[in-house]
DOLUM-808991 format. One record per residue (C-alpha): residue number from 0; residue in one letter; x, y, z; chain. Coordinates in Angstrom, 3 decimals. Example, Ala and Ser with C-alpha at 12.3 -4.5 7.8 and 13.67 -1.06 7.14 Angstrom:
<pts>
+------+------+----------+----------+----------+-------+
| resi | resn |       c1 |       c2 |       c3 | chain |
+------+------+----------+----------+----------+-------+
|    0 |    A |   12.300 |   -4.500 |    7.800 |     A |
|    1 |    S |   13.670 |   -1.060 |    7.140 |     A |
+------+------+----------+----------+----------+-------+
</pts>
This chain:
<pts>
+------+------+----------+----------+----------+-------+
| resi | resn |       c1 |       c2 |       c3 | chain |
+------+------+----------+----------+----------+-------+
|    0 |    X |  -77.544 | -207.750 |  155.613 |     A |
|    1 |    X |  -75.699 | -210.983 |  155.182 |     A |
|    2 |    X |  -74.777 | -213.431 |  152.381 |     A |
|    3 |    X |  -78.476 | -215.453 |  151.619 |     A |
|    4 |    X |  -78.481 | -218.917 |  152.418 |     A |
|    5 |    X |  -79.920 | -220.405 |  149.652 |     A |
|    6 |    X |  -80.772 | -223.729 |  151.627 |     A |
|    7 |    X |  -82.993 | -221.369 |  153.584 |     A |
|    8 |    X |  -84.461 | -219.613 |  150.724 |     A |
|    9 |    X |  -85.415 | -222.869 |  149.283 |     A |
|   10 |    X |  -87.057 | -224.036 |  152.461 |     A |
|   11 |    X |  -89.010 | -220.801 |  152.325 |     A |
|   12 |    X |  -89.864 | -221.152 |  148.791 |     A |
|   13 |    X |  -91.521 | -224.519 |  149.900 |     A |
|   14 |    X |  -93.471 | -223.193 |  152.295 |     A |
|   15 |    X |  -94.934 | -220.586 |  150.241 |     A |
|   16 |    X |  -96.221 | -222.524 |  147.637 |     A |
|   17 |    X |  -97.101 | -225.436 |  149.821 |     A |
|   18 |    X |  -98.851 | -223.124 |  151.837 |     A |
|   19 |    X |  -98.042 | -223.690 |  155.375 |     A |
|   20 |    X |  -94.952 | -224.884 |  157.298 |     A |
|   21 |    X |  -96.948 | -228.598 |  157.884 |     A |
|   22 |    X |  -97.176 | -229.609 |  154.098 |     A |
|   23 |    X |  -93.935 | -228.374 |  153.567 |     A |
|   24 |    X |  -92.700 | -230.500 |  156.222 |     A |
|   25 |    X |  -94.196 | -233.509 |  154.290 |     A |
|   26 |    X |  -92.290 | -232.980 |  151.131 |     A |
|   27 |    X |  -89.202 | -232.081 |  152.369 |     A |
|   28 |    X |  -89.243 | -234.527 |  154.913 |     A |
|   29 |    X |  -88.428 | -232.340 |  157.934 |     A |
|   30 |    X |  -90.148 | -232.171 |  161.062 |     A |
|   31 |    X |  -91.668 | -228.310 |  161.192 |     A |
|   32 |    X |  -89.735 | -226.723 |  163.837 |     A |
|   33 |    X |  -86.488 | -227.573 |  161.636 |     A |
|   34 |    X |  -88.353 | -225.490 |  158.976 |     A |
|   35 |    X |  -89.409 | -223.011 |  161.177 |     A |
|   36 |    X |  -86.006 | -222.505 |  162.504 |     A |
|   37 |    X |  -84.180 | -221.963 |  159.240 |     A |
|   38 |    X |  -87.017 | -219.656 |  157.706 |     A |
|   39 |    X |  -86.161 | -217.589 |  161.204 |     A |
|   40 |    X |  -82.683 | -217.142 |  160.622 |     A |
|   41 |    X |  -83.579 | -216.367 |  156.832 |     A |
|   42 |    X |  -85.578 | -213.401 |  158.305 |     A |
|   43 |    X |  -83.152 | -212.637 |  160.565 |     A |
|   44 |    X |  -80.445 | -212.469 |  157.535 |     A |
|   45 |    X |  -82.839 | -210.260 |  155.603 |     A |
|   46 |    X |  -83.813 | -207.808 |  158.278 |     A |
|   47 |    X |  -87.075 | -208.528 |  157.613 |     A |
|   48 |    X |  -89.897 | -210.200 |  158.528 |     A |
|   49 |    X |  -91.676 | -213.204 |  155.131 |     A |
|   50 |    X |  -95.178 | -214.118 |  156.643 |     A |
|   51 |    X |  -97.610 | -212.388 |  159.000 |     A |
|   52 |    X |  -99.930 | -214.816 |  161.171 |     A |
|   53 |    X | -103.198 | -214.976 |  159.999 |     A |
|   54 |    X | -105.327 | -217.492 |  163.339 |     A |
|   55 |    X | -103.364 | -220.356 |  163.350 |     A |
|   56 |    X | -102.385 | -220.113 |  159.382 |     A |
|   57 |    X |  -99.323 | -218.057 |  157.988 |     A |
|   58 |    X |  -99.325 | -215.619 |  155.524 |     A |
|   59 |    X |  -96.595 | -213.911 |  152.974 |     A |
|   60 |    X |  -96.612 | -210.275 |  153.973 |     A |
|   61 |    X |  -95.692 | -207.664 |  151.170 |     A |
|   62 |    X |  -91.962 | -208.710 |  151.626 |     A |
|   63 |    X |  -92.419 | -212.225 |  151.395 |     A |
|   64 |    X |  -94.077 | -211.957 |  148.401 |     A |
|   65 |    X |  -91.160 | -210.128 |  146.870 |     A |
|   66 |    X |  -88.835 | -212.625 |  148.390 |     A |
|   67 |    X |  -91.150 | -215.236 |  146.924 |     A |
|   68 |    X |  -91.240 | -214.039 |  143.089 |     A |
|   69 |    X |  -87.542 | -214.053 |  143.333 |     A |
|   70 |    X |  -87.157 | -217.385 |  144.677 |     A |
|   71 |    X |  -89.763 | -219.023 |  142.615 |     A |
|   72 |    X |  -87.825 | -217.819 |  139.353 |     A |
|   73 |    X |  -84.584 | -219.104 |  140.827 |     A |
|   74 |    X |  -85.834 | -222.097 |  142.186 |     A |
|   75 |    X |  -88.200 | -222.977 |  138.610 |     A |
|   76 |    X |  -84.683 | -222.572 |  136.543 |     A |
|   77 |    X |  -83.191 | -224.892 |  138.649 |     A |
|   78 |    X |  -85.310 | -227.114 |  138.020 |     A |
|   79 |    X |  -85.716 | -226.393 |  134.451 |     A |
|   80 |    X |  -81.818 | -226.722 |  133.721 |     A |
|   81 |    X |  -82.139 | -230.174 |  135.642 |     A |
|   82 |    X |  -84.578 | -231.213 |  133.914 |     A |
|   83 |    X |  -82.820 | -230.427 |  130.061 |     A |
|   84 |    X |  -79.737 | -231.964 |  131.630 |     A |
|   85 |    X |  -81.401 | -234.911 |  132.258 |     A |
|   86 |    X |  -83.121 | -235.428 |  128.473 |     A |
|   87 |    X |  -80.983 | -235.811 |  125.360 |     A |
|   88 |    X |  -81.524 | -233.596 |  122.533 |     A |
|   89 |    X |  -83.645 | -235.610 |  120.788 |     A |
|   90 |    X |  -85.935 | -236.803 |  123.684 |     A |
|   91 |    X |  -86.667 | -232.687 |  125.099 |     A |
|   92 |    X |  -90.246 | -231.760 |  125.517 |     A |
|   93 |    X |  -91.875 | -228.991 |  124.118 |     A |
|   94 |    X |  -91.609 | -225.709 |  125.906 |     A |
|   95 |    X |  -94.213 | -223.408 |  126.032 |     A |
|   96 |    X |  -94.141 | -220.515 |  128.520 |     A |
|   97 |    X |  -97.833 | -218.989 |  129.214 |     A |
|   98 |    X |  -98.092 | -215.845 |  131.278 |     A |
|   99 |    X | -101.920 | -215.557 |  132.836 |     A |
|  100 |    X | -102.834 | -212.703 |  134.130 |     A |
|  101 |    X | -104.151 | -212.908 |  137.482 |     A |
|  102 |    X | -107.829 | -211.742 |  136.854 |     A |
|  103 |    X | -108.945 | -214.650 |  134.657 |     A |
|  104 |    X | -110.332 | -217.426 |  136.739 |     A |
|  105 |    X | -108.348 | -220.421 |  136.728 |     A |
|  106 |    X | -110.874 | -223.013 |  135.113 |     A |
|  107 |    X | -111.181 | -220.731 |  132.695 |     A |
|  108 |    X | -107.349 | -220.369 |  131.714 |     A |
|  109 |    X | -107.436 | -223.974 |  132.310 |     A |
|  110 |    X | -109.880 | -224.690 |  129.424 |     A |
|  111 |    X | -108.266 | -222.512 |  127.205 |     A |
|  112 |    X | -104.804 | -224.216 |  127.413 |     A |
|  113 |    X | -106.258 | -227.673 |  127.546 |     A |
|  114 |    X | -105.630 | -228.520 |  123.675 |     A |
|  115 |    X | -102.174 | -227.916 |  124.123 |     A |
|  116 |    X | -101.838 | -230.920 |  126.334 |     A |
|  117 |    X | -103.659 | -233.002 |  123.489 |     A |
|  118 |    X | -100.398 | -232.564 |  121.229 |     A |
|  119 |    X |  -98.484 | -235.833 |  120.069 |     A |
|  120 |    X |  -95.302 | -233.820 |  121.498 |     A |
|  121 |    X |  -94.354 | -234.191 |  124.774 |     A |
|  122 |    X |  -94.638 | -230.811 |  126.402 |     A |
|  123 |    X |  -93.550 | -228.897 |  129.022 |     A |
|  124 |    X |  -95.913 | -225.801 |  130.081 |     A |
|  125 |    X |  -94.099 | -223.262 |  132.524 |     A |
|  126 |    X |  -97.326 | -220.933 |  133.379 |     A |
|  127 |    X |  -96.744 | -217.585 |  135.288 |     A |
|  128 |    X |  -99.323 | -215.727 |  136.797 |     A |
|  129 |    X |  -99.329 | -211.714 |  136.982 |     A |
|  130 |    X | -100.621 | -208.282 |  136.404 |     A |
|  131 |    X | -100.807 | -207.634 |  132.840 |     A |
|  132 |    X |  -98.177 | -204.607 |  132.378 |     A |
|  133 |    X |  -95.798 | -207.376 |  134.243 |     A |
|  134 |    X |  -96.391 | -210.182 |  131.619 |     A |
|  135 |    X |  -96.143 | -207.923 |  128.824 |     A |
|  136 |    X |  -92.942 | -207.261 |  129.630 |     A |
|  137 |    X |  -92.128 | -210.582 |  129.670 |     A |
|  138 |    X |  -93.505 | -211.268 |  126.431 |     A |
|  139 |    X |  -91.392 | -208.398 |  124.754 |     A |
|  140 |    X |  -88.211 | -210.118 |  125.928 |     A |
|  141 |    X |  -89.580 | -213.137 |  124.908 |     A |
|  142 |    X |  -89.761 | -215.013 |  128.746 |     A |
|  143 |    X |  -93.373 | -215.839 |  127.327 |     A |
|  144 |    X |  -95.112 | -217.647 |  124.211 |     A |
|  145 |    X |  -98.521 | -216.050 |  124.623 |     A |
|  146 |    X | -100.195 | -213.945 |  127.537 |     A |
|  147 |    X | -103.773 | -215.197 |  128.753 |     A |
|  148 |    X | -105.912 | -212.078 |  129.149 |     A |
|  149 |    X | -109.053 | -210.931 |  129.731 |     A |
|  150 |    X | -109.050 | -208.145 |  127.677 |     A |
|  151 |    X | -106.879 | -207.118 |  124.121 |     A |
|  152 |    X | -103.699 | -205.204 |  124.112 |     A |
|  153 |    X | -103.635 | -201.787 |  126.168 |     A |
|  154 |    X | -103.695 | -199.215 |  123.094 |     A |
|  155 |    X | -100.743 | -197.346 |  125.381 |     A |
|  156 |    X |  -98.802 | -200.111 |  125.514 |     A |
|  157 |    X |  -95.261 | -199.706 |  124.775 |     A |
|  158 |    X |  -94.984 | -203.478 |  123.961 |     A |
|  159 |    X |  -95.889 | -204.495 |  120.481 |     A |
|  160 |    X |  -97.988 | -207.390 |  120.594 |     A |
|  161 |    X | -101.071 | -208.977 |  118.985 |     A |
|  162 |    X | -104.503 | -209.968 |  120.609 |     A |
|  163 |    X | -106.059 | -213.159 |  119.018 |     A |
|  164 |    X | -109.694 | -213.376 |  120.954 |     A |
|  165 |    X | -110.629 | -216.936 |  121.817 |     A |
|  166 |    X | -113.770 | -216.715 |  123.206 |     A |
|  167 |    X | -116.797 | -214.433 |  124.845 |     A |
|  168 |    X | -118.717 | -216.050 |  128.111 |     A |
|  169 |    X | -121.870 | -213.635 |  129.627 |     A |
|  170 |    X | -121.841 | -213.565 |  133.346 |     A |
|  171 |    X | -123.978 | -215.442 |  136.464 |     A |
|  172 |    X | -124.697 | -213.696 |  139.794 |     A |
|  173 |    X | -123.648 | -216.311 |  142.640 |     A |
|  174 |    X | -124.387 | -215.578 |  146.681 |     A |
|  175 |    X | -125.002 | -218.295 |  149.375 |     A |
|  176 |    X | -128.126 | -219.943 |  149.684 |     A |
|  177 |    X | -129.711 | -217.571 |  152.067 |     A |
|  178 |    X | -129.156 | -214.488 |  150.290 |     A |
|  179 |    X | -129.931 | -216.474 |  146.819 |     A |
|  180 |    X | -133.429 | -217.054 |  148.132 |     A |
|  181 |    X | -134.347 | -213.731 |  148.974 |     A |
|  182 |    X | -132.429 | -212.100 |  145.804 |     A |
|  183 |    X | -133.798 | -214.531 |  142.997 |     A |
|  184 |    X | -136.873 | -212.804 |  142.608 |     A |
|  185 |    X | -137.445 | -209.616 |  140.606 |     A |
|  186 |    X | -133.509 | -210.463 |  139.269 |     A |
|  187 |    X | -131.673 | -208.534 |  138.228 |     A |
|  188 |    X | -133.233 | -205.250 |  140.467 |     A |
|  189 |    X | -133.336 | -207.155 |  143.485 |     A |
|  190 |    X | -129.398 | -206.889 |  143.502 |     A |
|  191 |    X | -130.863 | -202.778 |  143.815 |     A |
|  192 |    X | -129.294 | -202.265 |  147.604 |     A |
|  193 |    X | -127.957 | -205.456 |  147.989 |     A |
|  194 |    X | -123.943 | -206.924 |  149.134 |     A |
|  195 |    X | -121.895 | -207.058 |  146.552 |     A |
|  196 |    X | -119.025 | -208.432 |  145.906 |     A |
|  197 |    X | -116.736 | -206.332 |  143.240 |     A |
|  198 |    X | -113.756 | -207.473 |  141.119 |     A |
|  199 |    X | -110.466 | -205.242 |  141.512 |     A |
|  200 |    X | -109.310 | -202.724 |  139.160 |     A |
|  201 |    X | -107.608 | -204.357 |  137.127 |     A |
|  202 |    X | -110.484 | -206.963 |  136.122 |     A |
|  203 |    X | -111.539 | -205.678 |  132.512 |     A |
|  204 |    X | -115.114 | -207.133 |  133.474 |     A |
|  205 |    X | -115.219 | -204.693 |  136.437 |     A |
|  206 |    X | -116.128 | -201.516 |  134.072 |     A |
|  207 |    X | -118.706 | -203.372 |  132.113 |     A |
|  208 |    X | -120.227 | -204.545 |  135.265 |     A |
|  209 |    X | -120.899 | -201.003 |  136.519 |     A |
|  210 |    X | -122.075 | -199.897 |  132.788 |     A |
|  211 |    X | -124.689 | -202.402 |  133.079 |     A |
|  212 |    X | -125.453 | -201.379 |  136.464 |     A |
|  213 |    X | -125.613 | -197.923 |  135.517 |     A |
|  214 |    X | -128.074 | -199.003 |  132.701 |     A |
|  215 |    X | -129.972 | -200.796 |  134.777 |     A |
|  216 |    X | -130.524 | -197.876 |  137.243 |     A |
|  217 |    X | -129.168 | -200.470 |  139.801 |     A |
|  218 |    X | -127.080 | -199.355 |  143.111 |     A |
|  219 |    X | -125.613 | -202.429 |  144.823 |     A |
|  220 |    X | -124.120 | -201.879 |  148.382 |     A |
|  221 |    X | -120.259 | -202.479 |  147.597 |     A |
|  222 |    X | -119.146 | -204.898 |  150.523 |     A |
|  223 |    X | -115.939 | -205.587 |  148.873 |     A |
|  224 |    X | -113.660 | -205.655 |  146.030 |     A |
|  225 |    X | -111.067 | -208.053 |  145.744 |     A |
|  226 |    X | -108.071 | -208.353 |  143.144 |     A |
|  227 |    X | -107.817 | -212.051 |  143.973 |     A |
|  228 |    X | -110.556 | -214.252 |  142.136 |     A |
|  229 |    X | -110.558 | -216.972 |  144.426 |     A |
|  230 |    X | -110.726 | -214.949 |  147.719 |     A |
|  231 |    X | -113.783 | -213.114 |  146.422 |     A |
|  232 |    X | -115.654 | -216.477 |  146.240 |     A |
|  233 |    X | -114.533 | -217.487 |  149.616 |     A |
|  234 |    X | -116.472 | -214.111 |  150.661 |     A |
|  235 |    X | -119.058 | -214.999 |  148.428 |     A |
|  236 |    X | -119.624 | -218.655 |  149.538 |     A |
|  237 |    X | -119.404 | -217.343 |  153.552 |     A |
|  238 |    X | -122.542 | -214.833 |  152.991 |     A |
|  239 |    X | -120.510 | -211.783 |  152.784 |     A |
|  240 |    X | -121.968 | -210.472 |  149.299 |     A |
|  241 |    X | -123.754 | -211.601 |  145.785 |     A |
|  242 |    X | -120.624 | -212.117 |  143.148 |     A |
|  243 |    X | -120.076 | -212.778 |  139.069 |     A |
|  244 |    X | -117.907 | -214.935 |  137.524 |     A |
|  245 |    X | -118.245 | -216.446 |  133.257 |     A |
|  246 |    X | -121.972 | -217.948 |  133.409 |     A |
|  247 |    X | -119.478 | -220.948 |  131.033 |     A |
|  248 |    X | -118.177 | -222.010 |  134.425 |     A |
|  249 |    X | -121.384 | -222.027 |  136.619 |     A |
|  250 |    X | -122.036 | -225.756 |  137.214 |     A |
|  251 |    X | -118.810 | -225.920 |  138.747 |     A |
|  252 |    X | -118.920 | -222.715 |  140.899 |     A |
|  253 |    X | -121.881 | -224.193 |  142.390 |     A |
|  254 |    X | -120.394 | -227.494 |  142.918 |     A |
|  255 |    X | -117.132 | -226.187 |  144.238 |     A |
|  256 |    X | -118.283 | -223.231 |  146.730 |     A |
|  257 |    X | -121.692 | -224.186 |  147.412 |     A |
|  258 |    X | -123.146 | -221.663 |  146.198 |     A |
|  259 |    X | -126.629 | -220.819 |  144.617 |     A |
|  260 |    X | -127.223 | -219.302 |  141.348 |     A |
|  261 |    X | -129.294 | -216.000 |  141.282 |     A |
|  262 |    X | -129.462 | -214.677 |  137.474 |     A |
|  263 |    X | -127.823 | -214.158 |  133.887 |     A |
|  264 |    X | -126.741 | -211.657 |  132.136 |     A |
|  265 |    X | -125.651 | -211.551 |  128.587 |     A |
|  266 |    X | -125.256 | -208.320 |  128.183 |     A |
|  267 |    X | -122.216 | -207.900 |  130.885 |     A |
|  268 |    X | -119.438 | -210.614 |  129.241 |     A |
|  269 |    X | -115.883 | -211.513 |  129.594 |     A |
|  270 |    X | -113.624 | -211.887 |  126.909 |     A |
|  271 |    X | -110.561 | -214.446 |  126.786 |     A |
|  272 |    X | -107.186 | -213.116 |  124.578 |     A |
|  273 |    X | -104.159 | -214.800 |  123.418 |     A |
|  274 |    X | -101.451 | -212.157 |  122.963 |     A |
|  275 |    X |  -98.667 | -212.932 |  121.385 |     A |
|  276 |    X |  -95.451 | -210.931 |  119.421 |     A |
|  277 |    X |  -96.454 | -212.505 |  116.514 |     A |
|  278 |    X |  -99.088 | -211.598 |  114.344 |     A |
|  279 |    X |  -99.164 | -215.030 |  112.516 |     A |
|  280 |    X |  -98.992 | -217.883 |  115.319 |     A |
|  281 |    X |  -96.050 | -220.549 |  114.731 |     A |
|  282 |    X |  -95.602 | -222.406 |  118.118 |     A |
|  283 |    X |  -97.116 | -225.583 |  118.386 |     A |
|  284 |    X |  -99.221 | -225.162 |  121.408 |     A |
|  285 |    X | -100.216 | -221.362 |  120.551 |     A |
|  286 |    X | -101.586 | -222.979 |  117.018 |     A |
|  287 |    X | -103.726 | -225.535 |  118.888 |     A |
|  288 |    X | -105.055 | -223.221 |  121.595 |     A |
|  289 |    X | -106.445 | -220.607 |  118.728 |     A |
|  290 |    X | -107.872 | -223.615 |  116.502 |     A |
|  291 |    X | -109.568 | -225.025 |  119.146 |     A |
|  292 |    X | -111.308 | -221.461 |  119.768 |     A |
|  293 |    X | -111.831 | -221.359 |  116.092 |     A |
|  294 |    X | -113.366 | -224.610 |  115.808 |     A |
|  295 |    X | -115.859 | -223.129 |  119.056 |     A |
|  296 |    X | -116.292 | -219.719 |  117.268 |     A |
|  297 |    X | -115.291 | -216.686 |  118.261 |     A |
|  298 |    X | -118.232 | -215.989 |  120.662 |     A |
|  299 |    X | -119.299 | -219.761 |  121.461 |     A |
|  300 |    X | -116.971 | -220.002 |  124.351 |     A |
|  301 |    X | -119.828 | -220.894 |  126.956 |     A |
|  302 |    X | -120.660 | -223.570 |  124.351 |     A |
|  303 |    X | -117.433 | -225.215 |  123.825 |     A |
|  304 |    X | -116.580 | -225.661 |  127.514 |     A |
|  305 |    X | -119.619 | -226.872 |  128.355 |     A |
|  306 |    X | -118.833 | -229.871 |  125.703 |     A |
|  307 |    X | -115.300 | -230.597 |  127.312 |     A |
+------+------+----------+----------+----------+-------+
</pts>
């Protein structure tokens, strides 16, 4: 394998988070088959092919996704060194580094880290997203202020941490229209034999959702289980299977997939955590994050984002 050309693995790195060789094109101001020709001979370098074709869309494959964690961290400290460069001492913004772990739905790690942004300081938020064992690891070497979770601290972990719960949300059934209709009535047994839609593994709401089936005495038809939040709603919205997601953030699952609300539950919830290393929070942003949940109350999360 050859020396990497780091012009091609930033033209790469583009493409990946732009999501396609056409946007990428836009922003770096290069027709696509200039693009297309350099990520080529960075495959060709690697021995390796980045994305697989997906229809007319590409796709990182497993390598490219390596390739791509590596380059984004490059890439991200390049741009963080240019941007301290650029600031005096005195005029430097606020860093606070937030790993999320990749099973807590973006709104909802959105909402959580919005009173950060209301601080008189100016700040700079680096946010990483990632399986929780990865982030942890990060947070014992200190890459990471807090760690957005979804559940507390693993009792096996080998990483000494702190959870620091901000909030509690129950849980709304979702499917498209169609299948809404017919599964609305007799809720929640008429999801007895129905699609459904399941959260990976790692999701802590995955094993409280199957407790509550259990309880229930209800057997769904498992059409799929997905690690990626946002993919399982695609499924969802296309007719492929009835899904959950924080009943907190139902107005705008509707709005934004089109889908139809079937039932609540409050006895299957999610829980939001703020790890940290530090028992007693001290950074600016952490402090404002955990009042603001205080102020909501521990378990008046579906409350307080409904007000913002």
């Amino acid at each position: 394998m050859s020396a990497i050309n780091y012009k091609h693995l930033h033209y790469f790195w583009v493409v990946a988070k732009c999501g396609g060789i056409g946007r990428a094109s836009e922003q770096l101001h290069l027709t696509p088959q200039t693009i297309s020709g350099q990520i080529t001979l960075l495959e060709e370098s690697l021995g390796a092919a980045l994305f697989d074709r997906v229809g007319r869309h590409i796709a990182l494959n497993e390598t490219g996704r390596m390739v791509f964690s590596y380059a984004d961290e490059i890439f991200s400290l390049g741009e963080e060194l240019e941007d301290m460069l650029h600031h005096r001492p005195g005029d430097r913004p606020l860093q606070f580094s937030v790993g999320v772990v990749d099973s807590v739905q973006k709104s909802i790690a959105y909402m959580l880290l919005e009173p950060a942004l209301k601080l008189p300081e100016t700040l700079r938020m680096v946010c990483r997203e990632g399986k929780l064992s990865t982030l942890l690891a990060g947070l014992a070497i200190q890459s990471f202020d807090i760690v957005i979770a979804d559940g507390p601290m693993p009792p096996n972990s080998n990483v000494r941490g702190y959870s620091h719960l901000l909030g509690e949300s129950g849980v709304a059934f979702f499917a498209a229209p169609d299948l809404a209709r017919q599964l609305k009535k007799g809720f929640p047994h008429s999801l007895d034999g129905a699609p459904f839609l399941l959260p990976g593994e790692d999701a802590a709401l995955r094993p409280r959702l199957l407790r509550w089936f259990d309880r229930e005495r209800i057997r769904p038809r498992i059409a799929g289980e997905f690690d990626d939040g946002a993919l399982l709603k695609e499924f969802g919205a296309a007719g492929a299977g009835v899904f959950c997601m924080p009943s907190s953030i139902a107005a705008q699952i509707k709005r934004q997939y089109g889908v139809a609300e079937i039932g609540r539950s409050g006895e299957v919830t999610e829980q939001f955590y703020a790890i940290s290393v530090e028992r007693r929070l001290s950074h600016p942003a952490v402090v404002a994050i955990s009042s603001a949940a205080r102020k909501r109350g521990a378990r008046a999360i579906r409350t307080g984002l409904r007000q913002n």
